[in-house]
C-alpha positions in Angstrom: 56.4 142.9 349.4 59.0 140.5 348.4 60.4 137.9 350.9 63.9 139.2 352.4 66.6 138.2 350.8 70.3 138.3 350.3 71.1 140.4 347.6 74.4 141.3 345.3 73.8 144.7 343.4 76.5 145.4 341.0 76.8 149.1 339.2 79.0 151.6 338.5 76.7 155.0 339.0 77.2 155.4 342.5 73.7 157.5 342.9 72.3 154.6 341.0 73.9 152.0 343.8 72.1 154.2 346.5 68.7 154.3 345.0 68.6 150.7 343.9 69.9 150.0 347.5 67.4 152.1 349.3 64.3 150.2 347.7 65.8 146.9 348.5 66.1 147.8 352.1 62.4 149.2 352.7 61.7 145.4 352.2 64.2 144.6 354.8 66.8 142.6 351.8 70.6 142.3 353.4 72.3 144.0 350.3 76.2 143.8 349.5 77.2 146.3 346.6 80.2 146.2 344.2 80.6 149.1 341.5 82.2 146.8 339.1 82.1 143.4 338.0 85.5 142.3 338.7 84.8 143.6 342.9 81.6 141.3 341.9 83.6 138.7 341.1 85.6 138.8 343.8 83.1 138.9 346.4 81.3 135.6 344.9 85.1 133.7 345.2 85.2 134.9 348.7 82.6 133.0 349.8 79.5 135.8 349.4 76.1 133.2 348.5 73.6 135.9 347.5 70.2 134.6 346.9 70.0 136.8 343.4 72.4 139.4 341.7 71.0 142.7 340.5 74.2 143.2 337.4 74.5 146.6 335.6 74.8 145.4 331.6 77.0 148.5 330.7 80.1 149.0 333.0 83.6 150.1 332.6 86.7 147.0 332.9 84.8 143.4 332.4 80.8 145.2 331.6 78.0 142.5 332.6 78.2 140.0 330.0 81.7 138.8 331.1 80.6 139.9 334.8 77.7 137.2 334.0 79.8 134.7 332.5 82.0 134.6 335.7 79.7 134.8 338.0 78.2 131.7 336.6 81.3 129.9 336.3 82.1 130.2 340.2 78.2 129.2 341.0 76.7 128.0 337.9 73.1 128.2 339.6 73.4 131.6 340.7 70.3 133.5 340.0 71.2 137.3 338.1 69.3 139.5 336.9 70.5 142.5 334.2 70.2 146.4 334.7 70.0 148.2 332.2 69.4 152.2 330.8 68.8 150.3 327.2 66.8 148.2 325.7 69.7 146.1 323.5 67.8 143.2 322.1 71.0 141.9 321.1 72.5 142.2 324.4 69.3 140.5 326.7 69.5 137.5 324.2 73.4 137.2 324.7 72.6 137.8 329.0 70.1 135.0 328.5 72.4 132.3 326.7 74.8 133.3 329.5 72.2 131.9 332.1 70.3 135.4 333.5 67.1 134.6 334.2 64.8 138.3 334.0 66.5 142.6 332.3 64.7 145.5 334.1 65.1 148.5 332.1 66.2 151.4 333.8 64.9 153.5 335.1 62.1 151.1 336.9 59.6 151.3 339.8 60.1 149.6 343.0 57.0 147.8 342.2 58.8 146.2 339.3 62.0 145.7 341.2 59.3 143.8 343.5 57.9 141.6 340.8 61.2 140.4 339.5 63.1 140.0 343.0 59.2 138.0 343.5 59.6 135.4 341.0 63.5 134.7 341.0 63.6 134.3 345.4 60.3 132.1 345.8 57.3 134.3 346.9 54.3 132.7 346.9 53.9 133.8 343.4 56.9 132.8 342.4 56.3 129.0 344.1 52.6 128.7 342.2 54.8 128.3 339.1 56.3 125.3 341.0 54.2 122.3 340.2 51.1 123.7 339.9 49.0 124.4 336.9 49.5 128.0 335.6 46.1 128.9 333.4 46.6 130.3 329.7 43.6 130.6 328.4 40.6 127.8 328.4 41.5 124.2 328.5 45.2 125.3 327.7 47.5 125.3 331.0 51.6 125.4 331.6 52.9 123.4 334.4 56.5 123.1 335.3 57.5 120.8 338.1 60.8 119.9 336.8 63.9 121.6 336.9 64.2 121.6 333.0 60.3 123.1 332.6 61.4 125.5 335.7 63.7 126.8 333.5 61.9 127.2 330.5 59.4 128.9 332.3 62.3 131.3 333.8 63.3 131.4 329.9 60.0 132.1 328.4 58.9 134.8 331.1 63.0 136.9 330.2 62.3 136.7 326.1 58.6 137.6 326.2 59.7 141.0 327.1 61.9 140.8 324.3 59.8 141.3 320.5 62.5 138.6 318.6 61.4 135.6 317.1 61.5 132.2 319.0 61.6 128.9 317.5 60.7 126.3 319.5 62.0 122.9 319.5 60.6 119.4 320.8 59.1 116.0 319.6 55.1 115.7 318.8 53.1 116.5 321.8 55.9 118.2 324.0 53.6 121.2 324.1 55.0 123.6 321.8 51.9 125.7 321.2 51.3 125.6 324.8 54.4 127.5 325.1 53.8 129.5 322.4 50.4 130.9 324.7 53.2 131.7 327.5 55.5 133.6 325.6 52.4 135.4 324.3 50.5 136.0 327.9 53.7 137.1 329.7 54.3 139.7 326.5 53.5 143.4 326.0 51.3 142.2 323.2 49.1 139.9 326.1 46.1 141.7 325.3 46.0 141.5 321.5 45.1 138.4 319.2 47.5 135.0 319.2 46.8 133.2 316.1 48.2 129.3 315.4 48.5 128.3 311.9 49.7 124.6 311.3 51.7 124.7 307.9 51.4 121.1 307.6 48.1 121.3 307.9 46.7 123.7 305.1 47.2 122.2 301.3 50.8 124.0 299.9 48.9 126.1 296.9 46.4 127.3 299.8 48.8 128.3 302.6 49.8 132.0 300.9 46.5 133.1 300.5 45.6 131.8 304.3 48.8 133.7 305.5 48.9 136.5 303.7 45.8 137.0 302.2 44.1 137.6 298.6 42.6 140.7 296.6 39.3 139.8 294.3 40.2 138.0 291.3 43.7 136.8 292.3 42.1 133.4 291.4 39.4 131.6 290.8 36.6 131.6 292.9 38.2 134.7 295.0 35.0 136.6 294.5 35.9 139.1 296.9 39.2 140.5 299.1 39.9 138.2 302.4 43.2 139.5 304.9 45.4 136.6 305.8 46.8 135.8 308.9 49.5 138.0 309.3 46.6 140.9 308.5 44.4 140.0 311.1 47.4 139.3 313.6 48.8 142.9 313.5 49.9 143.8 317.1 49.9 140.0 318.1 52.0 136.9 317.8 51.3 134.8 315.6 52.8 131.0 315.6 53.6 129.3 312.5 53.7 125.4 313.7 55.4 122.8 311.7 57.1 125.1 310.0 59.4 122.7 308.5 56.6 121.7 305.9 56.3 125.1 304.5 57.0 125.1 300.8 60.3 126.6 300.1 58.8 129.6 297.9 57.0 130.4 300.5 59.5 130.6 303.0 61.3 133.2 300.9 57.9 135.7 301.5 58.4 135.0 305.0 62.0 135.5 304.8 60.5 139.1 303.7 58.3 139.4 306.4 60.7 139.1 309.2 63.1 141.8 307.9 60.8 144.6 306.7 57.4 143.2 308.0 55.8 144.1 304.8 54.2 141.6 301.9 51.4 141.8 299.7 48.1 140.4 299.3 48.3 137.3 296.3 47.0 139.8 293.4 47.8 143.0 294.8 51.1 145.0 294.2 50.7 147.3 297.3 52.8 146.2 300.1 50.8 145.8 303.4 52.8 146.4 307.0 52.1 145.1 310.0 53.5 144.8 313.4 53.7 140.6 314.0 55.5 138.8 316.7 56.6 135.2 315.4 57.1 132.2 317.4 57.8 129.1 315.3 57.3 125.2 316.0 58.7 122.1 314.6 59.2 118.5 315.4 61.9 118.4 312.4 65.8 117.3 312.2 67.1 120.5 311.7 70.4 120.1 310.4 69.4 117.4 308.0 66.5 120.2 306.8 69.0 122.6 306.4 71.6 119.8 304.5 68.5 118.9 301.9 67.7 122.4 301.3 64.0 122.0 302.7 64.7 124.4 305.5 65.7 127.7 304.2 69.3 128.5 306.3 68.6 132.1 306.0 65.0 131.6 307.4 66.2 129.1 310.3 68.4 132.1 311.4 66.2 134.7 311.3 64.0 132.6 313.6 66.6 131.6 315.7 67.0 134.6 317.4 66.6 132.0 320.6 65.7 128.4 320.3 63.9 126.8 323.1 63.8 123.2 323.2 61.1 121.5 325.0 62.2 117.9 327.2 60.0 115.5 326.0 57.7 113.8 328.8 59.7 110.8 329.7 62.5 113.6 330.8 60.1 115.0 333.5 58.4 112.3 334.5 57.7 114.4 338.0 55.4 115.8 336.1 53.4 113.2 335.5 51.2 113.0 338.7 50.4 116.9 338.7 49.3 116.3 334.7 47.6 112.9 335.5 45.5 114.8 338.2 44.5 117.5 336.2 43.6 116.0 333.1 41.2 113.8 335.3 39.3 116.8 336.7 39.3 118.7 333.7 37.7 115.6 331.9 35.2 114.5 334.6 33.7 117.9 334.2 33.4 118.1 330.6 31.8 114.3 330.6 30.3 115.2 333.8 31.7 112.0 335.3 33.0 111.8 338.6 36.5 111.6 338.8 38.4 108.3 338.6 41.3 107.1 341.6 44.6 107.0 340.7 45.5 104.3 342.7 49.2 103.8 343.5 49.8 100.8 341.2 48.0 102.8 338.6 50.4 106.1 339.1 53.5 103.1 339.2 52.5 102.2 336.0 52.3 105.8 334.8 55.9 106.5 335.8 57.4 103.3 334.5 55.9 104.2 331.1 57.5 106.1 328.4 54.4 108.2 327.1 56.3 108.7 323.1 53.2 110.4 322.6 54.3 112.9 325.2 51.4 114.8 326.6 49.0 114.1 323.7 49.0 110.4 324.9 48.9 110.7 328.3 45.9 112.8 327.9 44.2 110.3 325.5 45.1 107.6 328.3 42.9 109.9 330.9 39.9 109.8 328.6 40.0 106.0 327.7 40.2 105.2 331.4 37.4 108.1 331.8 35.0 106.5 329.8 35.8 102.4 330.1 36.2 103.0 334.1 38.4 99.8 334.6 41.8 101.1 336.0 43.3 97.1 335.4 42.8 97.8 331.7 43.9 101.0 331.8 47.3 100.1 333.1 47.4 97.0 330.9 47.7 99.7 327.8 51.1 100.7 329.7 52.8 97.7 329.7 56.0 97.1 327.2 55.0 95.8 323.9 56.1 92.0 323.0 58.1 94.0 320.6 60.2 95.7 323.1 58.5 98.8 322.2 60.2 99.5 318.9 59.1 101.1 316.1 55.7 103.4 315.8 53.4 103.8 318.8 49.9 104.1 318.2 48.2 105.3 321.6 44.9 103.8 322.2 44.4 101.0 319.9 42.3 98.8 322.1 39.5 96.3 320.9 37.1 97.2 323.7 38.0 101.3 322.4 34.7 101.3 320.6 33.5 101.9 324.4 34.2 105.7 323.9 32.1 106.0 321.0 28.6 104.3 321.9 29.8 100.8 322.4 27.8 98.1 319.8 28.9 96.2 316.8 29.1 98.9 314.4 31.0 100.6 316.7 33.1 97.1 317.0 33.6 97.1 313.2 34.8 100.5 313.0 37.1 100.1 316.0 38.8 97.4 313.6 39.1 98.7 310.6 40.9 101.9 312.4 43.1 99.4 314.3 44.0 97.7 311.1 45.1 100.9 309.1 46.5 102.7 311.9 48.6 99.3 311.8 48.9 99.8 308.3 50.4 103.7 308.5 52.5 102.6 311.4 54.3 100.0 309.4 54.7 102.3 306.1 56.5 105.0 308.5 58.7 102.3 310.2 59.8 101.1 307.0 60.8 104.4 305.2 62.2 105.7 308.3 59.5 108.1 309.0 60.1 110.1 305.9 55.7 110.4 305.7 56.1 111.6 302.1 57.2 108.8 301.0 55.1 107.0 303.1 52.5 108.2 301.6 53.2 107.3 298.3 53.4 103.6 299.8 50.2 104.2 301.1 48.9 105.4 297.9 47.3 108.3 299.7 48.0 112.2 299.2 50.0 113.8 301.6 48.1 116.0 303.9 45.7 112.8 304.2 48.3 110.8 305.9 49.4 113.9 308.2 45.5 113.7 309.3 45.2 110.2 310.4 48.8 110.0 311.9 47.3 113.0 314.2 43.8 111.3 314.3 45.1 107.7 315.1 47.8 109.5 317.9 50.8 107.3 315.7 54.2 108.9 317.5 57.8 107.7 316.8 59.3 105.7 319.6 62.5 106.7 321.1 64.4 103.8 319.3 64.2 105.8 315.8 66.5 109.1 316.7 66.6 110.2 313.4 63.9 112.3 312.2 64.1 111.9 307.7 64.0 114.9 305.7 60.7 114.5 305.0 59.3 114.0 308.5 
């Protein structure tokens, strides 16, 4: 049973209005009911504060959308919710731009009338998504503390139920793919496989055959048939991170792929089909992709069917504590250590910083001070850089880091050679802008080599280079 509430219920069926009204009263809700959106409208300027509006989509004079719109105009945090005898894809997107925050489809059970009214008025279920840690799957977890994570979390719950693509937005280490597993786990297709492929990961010639698969003979050493990705995703979701790097010929079959979901094996001429849901990452200046022709335009908006743009960390820095916290248990028990105090100066220290690595740093930070156990050199790793803090940050370049590995002078020696050419990468990205192709042809290394050690080494921009080059 959902907590009471006060409720606005908008729509024009009148037995409709009565039955939606009934089950809201079982639960004891005070209900106020309009059949149309301008009486909706009206009631709202009058003074009515319902905790959540119930809003028909389809109605005659101004139908839901513009109800929505004005409604959120006269109390721009009002909390709606669409009705709807439809399932309009392009309609729940448009409700969701406009600010609604769940679509039942009508006609629904009072159990799901429960769930929904649950999560948008504060039940207890509703309130675990409030700064606790909501489990995905294992060592993968969504927390949202903050208003802007709040609503991503109110986002990503509405267009789950919606089978569009979703690209998602945010620097390095925002937690894309993490959002990616939400989308997936609040979907219908929750119980079938989620696949990640990184495209800047997997050599250029190599990525068709891992996405879509190869027959025998398609080239050498293809002794026998393999299914790609998309194959062995069918019924699932499927994210496709860093899409930005995907060769441009490629992105033409993918173009393909999400209009007819259909392609072909590399060797084959029959057309396979498959039922994929695609979710889409990238750290990338779009409209400078777009402008150099290494993002497709046609691609970007078939996978725009709704961006979501994830804050980067120093944006919801209440966060922090909750993700300090849990990192430390969740890392104690895998080292089976016992778990380190975050003392008060320590947790200042935390808050003051600016974590460019986002959550990929501040994790790292948990497992240096894990293993060295000296919280005064832990926070001396958070203090600003002589530099001011400019340029390339490489998380965890400490002399005494050889600590984590064994400790010991070849240990020592290693430590300084990765220092000295994570210095060296950082450097080569500062000076070509972070355009890491050409970076790597300073480097004189290929590539997908230098996408490695930037991940290996943690090397994020800092948030005094805004502009991401067309090669990033």
């Amino acid at each position: 049973m959902s907590e009471a509430a006060n409720i606005l219920l908008v729509d024009d069926e009148p037995g409709m209005l009565r039955y939606i009204r009934t089950l809201l009263e079982v639960d004891e809700h005070k209900v106020q009911t309009a059949s149309t959106g301008e009486e909706a409208v009206e009631h709202v300027r009058k003074g009515l504060q319902p905790d959540l509006v119930l809003l028909d989509l389809l109605m005659p004079g101004i139908d839901g959308l513009q109800t929505l719109e004005q409604l959120r105009h006269l109390k721009p945090g009002l909390k709606v919710v669409m009705l709807s005898c439809v399932n309009d894809t392009r309609k729940v997107v448009q409700a969701m731009r406009l600010g609604a925050i769940d679509y039942l489809t009508k006609p629904f059970q009072k159990a799901e009338l429960d769930a929904v009214i649950g999560q948008c008025i504060g039940t207890a279920k509703a309130e675990s998504y409030a700064g606790e840690v909501e489990e995905l799957c294992d060592d993968v977890f969504f927390i949202a503390a903050s208003p802007a994570m709040k609503k991503i979390r109110s986002q990503a719950a509405l267009v789950a139920n919606v089978d569009i693509p979703v690209l998602l937005l945010g620097e390095s280490g925002t937690g894309k793919e993490v959002l990616a597993r939400l989308i997936h786990k609040l979907s219908p297709r929750a119980h079938r496989t989620f696949l990640k492929v990184n495209c800047a990961a997997v050599p250029a010639d190599l990525l068709e055959s891992e996405l879509f698969g190869y027959e025998a003979g398609a080239f050498t050493g293809a002794t026998h048939a393999k299914p790609g990705k998309f194959e062995i995703c069918n019924k699932g979701t499927i994210l496709l991170d860093e899409i930005g790097e995907m060769p441009a010929g490629l992105q033409a079959k993918l173009l393909h792929v999400l209009q007819d979901q259909t392609f072909s094996r590399l060797g084959s001429r029959t057309m396979v089909k498959v039922d994929v849901r695609i979710l889409a990452a990238t750290n990338i200046d779009i409209p400078e992709a777009l402008a150099n022709k290494s993002l497709r335009e046609d691609l970007y908006y078939r996978l725009n069917a709704f961006t979501m743009s994830l804050p980067p960390l120093r944006e919801r820095k209440e966060e922090i504590p909750i993700l300090l916290k849990h990192f430390m248990s969740r890392m104690s028990e895998s080292y089976a250590r016992s778990p380190l105090p975050l003392s008060p100066p320590l947790m200042e220290a935390c808050l003051r910083h600016n974590w460019p690595g986002n959550l990929r740093e501040l994790s790292n930070f948990i497992k240096r001070y894990l293993v060295l156990g000296d919280e005064t050199l832990a926070a001396s790793e958070l203090q600003p850089r002589p530099d001011g803090g400019g340029g390339a940050h490489v998380e965890g370049r400490s002399a005494v880091a050889g600590a984590e590995s064994g400790g010991g002078l070849k240990s020592l020696s290693r430590n300084a050679k990765d220092g000295a050419e994570a210095e060296a990468i950082a450097r080569a990205l500062e000076e070509t802008n972070w355009n890491r192709k050409q970076a790597a042809v300073l480097l004189k290394i290929s590539y997908k080599a230098l996408l490695y050690k930037i991940r290996q080494y943690g090397i994020a921009q800092s948030r005094s280079t805004h502009r991401l080059s067309a090669g990033a």
